[in-house]
C-alpha positions as CSV (number, residue, x, y, z in Angstrom):
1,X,8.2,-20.5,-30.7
2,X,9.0,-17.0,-31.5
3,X,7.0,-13.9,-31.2
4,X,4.9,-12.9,-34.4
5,X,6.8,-9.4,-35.8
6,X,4.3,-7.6,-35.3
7,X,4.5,-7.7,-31.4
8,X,7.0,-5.3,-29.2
9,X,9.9,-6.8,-28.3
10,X,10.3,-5.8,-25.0
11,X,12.8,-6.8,-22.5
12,X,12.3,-7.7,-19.0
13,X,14.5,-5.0,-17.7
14,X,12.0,-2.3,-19.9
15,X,8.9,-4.7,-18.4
16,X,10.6,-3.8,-14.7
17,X,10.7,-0.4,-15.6
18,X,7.1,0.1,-16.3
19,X,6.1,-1.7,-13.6
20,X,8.0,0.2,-11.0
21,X,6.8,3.6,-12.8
22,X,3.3,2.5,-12.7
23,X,3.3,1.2,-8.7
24,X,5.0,4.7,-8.0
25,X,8.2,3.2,-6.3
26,X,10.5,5.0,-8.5
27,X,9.8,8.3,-6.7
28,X,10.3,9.7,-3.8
29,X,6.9,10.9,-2.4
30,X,4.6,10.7,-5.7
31,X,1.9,10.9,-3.5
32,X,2.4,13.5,-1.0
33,X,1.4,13.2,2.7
34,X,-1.2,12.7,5.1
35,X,-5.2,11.3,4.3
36,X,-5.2,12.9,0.7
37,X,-1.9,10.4,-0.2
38,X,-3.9,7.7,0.4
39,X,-7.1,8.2,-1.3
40,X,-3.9,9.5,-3.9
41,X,-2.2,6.2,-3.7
42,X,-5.1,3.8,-4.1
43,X,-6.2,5.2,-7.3
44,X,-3.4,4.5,-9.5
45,X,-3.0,0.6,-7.5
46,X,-6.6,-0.3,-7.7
47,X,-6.4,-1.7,-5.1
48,X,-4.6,-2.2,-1.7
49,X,-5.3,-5.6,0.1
50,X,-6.0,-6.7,3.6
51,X,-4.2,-9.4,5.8
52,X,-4.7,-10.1,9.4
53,X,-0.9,-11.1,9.8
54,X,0.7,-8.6,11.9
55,X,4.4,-10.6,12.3
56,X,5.4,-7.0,10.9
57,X,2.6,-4.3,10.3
58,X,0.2,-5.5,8.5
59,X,-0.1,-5.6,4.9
60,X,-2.0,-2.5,3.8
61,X,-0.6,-0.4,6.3
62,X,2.9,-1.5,4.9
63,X,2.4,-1.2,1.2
64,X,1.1,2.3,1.7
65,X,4.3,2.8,4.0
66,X,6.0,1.6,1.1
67,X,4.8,4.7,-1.3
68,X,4.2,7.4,1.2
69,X,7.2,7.9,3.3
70,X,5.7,10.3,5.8
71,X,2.5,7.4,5.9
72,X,0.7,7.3,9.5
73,X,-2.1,4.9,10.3
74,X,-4.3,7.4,11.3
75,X,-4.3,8.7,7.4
76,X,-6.2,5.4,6.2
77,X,-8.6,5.5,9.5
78,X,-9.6,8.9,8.2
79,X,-9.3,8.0,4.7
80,X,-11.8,5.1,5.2
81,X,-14.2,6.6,8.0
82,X,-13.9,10.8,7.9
83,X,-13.2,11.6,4.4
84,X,-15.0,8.3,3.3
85,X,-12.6,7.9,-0.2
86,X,-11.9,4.6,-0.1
87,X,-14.1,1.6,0.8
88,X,-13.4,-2.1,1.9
89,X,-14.6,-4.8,-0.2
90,X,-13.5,-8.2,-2.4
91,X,-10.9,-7.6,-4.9
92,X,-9.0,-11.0,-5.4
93,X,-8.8,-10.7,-1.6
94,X,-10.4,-8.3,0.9
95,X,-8.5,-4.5,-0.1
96,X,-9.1,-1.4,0.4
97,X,-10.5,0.0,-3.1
98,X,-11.2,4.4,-4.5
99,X,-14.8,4.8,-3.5
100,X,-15.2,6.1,-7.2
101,X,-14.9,2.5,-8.2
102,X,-18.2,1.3,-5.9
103,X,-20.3,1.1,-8.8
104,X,-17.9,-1.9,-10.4
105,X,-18.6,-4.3,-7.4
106,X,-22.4,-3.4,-7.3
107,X,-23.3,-6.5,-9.8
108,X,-21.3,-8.8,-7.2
109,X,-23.2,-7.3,-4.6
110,X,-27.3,-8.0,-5.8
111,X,-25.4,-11.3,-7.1
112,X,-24.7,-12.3,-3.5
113,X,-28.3,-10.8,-2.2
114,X,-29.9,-12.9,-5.1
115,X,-27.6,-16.5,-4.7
116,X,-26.0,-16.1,-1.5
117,X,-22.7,-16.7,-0.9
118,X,-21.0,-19.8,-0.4
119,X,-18.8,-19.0,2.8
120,X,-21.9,-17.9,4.5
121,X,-24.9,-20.2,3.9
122,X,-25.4,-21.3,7.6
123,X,-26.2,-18.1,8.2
124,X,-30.0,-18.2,9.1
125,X,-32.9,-15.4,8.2
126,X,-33.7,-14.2,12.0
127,X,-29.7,-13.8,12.8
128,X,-29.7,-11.6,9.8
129,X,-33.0,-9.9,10.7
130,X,-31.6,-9.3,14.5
131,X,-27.7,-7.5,13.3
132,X,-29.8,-5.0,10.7
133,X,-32.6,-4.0,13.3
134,X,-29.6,-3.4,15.8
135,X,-27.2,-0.9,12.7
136,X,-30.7,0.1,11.8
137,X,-31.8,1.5,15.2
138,X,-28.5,2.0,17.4
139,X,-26.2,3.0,14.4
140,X,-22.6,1.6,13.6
141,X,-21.3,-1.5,15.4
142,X,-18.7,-4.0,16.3
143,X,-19.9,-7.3,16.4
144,X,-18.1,-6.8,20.2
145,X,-21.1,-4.7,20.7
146,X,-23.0,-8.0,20.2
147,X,-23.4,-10.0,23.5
148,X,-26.4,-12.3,23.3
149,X,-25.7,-14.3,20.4
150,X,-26.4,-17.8,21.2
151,X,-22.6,-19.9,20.4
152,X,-22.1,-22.4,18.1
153,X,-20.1,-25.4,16.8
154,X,-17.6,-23.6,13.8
155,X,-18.4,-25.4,10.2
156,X,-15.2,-24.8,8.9
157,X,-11.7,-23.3,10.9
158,X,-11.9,-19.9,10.6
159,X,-15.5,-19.2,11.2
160,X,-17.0,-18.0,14.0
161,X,-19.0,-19.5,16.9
162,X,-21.2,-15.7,17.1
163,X,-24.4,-16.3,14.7
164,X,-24.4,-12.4,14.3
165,X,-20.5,-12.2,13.1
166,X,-21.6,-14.4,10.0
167,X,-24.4,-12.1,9.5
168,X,-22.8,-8.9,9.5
169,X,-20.4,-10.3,7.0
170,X,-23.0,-12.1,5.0
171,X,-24.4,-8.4,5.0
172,X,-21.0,-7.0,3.8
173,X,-20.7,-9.3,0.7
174,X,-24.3,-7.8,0.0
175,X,-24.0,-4.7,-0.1
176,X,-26.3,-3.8,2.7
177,X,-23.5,-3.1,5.3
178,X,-20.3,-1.5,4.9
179,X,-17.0,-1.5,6.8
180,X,-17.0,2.1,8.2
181,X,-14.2,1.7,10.6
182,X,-11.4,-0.3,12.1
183,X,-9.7,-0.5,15.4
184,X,-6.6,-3.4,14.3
185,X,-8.9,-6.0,12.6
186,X,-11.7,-4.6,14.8
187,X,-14.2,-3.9,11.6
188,X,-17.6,-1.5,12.6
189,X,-20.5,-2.1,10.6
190,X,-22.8,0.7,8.8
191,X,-25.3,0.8,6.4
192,X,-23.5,1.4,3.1
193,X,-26.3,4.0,2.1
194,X,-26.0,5.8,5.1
195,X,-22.2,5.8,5.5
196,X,-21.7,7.4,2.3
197,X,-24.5,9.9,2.3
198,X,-26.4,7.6,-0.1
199,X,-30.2,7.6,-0.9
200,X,-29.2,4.3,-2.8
201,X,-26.5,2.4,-4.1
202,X,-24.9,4.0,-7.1
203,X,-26.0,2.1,-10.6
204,X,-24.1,-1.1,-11.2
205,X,-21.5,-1.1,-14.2
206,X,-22.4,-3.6,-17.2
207,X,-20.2,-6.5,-17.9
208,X,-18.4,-4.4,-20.7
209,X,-18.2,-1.9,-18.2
210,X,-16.9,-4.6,-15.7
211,X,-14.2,-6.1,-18.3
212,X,-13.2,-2.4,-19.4
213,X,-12.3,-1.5,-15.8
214,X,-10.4,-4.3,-14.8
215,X,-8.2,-3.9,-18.0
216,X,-7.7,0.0,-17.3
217,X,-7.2,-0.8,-14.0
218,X,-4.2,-2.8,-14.8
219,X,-2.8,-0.8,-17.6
220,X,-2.4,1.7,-14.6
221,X,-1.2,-0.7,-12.0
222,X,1.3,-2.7,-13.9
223,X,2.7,-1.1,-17.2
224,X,2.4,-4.0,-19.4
225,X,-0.2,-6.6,-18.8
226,X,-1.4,-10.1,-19.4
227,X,-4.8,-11.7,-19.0
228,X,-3.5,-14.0,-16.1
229,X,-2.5,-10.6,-14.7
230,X,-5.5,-8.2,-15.1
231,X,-7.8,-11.6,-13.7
232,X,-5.7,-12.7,-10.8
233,X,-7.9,-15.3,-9.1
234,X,-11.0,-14.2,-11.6
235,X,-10.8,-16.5,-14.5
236,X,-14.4,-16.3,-15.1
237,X,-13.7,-12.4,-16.7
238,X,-10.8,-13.5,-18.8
239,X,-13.4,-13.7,-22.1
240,X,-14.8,-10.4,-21.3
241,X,-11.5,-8.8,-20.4
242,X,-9.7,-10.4,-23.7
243,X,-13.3,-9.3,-26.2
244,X,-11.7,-5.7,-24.8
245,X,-7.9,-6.0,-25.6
246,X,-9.0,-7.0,-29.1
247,X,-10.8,-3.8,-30.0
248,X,-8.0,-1.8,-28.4
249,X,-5.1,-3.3,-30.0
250,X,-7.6,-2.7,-33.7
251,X,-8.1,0.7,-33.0
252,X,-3.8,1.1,-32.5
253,X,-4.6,1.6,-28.7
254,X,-2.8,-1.3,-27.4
255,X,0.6,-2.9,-28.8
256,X,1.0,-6.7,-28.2
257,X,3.9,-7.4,-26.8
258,X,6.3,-10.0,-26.6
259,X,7.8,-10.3,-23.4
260,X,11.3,-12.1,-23.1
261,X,11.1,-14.6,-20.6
262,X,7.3,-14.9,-21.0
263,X,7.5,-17.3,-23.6
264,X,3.8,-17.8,-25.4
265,X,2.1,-15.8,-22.7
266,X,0.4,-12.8,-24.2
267,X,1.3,-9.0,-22.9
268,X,-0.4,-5.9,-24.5
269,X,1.0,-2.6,-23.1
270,X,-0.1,1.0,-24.3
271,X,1.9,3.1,-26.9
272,X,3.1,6.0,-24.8
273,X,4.2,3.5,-22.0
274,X,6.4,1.4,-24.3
275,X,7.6,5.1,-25.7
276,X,8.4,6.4,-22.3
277,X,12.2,6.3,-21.4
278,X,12.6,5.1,-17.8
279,X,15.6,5.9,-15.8
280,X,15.4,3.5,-12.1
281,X,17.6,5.8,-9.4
282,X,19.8,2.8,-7.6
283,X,19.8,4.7,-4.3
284,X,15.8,4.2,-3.9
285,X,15.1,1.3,-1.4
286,X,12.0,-0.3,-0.7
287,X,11.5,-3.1,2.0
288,X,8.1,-4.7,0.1
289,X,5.2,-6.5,1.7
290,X,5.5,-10.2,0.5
291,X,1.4,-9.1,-0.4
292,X,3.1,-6.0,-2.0
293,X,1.3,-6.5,-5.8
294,X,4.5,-6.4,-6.8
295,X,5.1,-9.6,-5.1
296,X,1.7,-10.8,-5.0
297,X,1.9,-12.5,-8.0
298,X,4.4,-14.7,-7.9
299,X,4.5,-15.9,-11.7
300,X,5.0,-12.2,-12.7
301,X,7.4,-11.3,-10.7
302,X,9.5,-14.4,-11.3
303,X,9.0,-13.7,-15.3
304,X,9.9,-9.9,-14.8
305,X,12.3,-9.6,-12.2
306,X,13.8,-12.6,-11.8
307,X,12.7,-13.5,-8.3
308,X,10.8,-16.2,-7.0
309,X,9.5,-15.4,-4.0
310,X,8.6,-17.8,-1.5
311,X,5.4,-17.3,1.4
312,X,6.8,-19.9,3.9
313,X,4.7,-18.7,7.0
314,X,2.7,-22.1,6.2
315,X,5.9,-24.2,5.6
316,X,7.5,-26.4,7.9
317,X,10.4,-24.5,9.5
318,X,12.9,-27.3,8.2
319,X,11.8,-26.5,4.4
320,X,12.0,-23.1,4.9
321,X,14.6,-21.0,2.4
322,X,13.9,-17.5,3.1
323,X,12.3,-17.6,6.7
324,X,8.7,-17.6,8.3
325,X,8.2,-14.1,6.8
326,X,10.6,-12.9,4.4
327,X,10.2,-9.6,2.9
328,X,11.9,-8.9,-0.2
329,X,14.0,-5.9,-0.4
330,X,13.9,-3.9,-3.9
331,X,17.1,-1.3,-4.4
332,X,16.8,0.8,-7.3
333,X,15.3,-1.9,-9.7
334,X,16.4,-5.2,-8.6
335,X,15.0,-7.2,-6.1
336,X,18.6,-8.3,-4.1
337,X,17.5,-9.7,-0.4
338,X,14.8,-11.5,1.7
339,X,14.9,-10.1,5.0
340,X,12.6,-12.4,7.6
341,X,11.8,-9.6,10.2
342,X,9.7,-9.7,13.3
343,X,8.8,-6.6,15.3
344,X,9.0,-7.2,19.2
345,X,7.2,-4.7,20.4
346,X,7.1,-5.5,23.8
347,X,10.6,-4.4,23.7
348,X,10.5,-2.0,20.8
349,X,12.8,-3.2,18.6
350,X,12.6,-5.1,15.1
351,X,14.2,-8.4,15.4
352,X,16.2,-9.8,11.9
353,X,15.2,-13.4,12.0
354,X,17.5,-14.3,8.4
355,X,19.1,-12.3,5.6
356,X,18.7,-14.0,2.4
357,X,20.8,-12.3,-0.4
358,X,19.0,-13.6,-4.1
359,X,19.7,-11.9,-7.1
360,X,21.9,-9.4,-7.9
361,X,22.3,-9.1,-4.2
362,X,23.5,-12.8,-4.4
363,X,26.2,-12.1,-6.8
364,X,27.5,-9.0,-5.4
365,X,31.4,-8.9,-4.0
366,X,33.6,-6.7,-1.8
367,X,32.8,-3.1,-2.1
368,X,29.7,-3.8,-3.8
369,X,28.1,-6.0,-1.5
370,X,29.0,-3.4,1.5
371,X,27.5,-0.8,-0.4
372,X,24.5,-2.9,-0.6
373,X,23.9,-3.5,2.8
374,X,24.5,-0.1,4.1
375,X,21.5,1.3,1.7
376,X,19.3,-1.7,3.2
377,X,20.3,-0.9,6.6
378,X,19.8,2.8,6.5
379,X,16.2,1.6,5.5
380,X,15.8,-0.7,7.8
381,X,16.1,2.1,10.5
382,X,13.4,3.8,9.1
383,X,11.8,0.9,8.8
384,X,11.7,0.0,12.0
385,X,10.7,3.8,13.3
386,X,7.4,3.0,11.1
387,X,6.9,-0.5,13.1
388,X,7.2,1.0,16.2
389,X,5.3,4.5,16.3
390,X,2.9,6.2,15.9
């Protein structure tokens, strides 16, 4: 059916562009250096989320690898515990998130103190009792620091057997404990209040508040948005969320857009972004995260840039296309390989399990394929120097 006139036509390539300006991979260092660039970085993504895979770094140090060249591990460990900017908590999936956005996951937080929370109901009132006397009186913990729980049987396959892990978490989702710092996937526990310098939790944001948040949020994430993409995983806000768009795009702050390739699926971008003229430098390389959020969602990026990525770490390895964990590989704005990587660091080297050309990458000849894969390679050994150190 096509697009109402009164939407922006707007092509995927223009949709690409945004997208890139807004996630800050069309520059070189946007953010700078060291544990101010990444309290920097996080702002404008919302968000940066958490995996425990560490095939190749892990996830969130390798997205913020991916926007501050000069990024060391240390920066987030101060970030998170010294300069206390950003804060771990539940985004669609555990991230770190700007410590100026607390008071937007405060409702979720007395929610969770007030119903529970699913994943943790076997958790019983004296193991919780025991975890906050212990950060109460001793002060930040690990739950290693834990050694008289009493084990038992796992209820589902990722739990754990320690009564006082559950708690600690259970705590987490609450609000009562935060993550202060990490060691790997090592998380230390503190009260939230007293980690932060807090006499209490800031005020929770209103549901308006809530909905308006999420759809700024995304404005500055992603360029041009949709309400599948500003409520990844949240369904439940897409009323709110949408009750917003509709006063905006009244008031001549928001454009609908029609997005080619989108087909009926709304898109609503701002006026000054679909003004901006974007120019995409084709020597920029980025090896991506596949939990990049350029990646993450899969629909998007198949609909904007033509890729559809595949997570096959849970795939048989005989239905496998791209490898166990393939990382796509963005030059200047195209997405044009899947590189499945391993880092051995036993033996300090990174190990190329398969090179998947897709894309532009795909239909590339001669001269222009070389090209290509000299750029990716001359990444890939800066790439690896980021694996290995530091």
């Amino acid at each position: 059916m096509p697009a109402p006139s009164s939407h922006h036509q707007l092509s995927a390539t223009a949709a690409r562009r945004l997208w890139l300006r807004a996630q800050r991979l069309d520059a070189e260092a946007p953010f700078g250096a060291g544990p101010a660039a990444v309290a920097a970085a996080v702002a404008p993504l919302g968000y940066v989320p958490i995996d425990t895979i560490n095939v190749i770094e892990r996830c969130h140090h390798h997205i913020l690898f991916s926007r501050i060249p000069a990024y060391r591990r240390a920066d987030l460990r101060q970030a998170q515990s010294a300069d206390k900017t950003v804060f771990e908590y539940w985004t669609h999936a555990l991230s770190y998130v700007p410590v100026q956005d607390f008071r937007y996951f405060v409702p979720a937080m007395r929610r969770y103190r007030r119903e529970g929370h699913g994943w943790f109901k076997t958790v019983k009132p004296e193991d919780t009792r025991k975890v906050m006397r212990l950060v109460r009186q001793g002060g930040a913990l690990t739950i290693r620091d834990i050694d008289d729980d009493v084990l038992r049987e796992k209820d589902h396959a990722w739990a754990s057997r320690k009564p006082s892990k559950r708690a600690l978490q259970l705590g987490f989702y609450e609000g009562v404990l935060t993550v202060s710092g990490r060691d790997g996937m090592l998380k230390t526990y503190d009260l939230t209040t007293r980690h932060f310098g807090w006499e209490r939790l800031p005020k929770g944001a209103s549901e308006r508040e809530i909905a308006t948040y999420l759809l700024d949020r995304g404005l500055r994430a992603q360029g041009v948005v949709s309400l599948d993409s500003l409520c990844h995983l949240n369904a439940a806000r897409k009323s709110d969320v949408r009750r917003v768009i509709d006063g905006r795009v009244r008031r001549g702050e928001l454009v609908p857009v029609a997005l080619e390739g989108a087909g009926r699926q709304e898109h609503w971008a701002t006026p000054g972004a679909l003004a901006e003229v974007i120019e995409i430098s084709p020597e920029r390389v980025h090896i991506l995260s596949p939990f990049d959020p350029l990646i993450i969602q899969r629909k998007r990026t198949q609909a904007i840039f033509g890729y559809d990525h595949r997570f096959e770490a849970y795939v048989p390895k005989d239905r496998r296309l791209f490898g166990y964990f393939a990382l796509p590989v963005l030059v200047g704005e195209e997405i044009v390989a899947a590189l499945d990587l391993k880092t051995d660091r036993q033996n300090g080297r990174l190990l190329m399990q398969q090179w998947s050309w897709v894309g532009a990458g795909k239909s590339a000849r001669g001269a222009g394929r070389k090209d290509l894969k000299r750029r990716i390679e001359d990444e890939l050994h800066r790439f690896q120097k980021f694996q290995l150190g530091d």
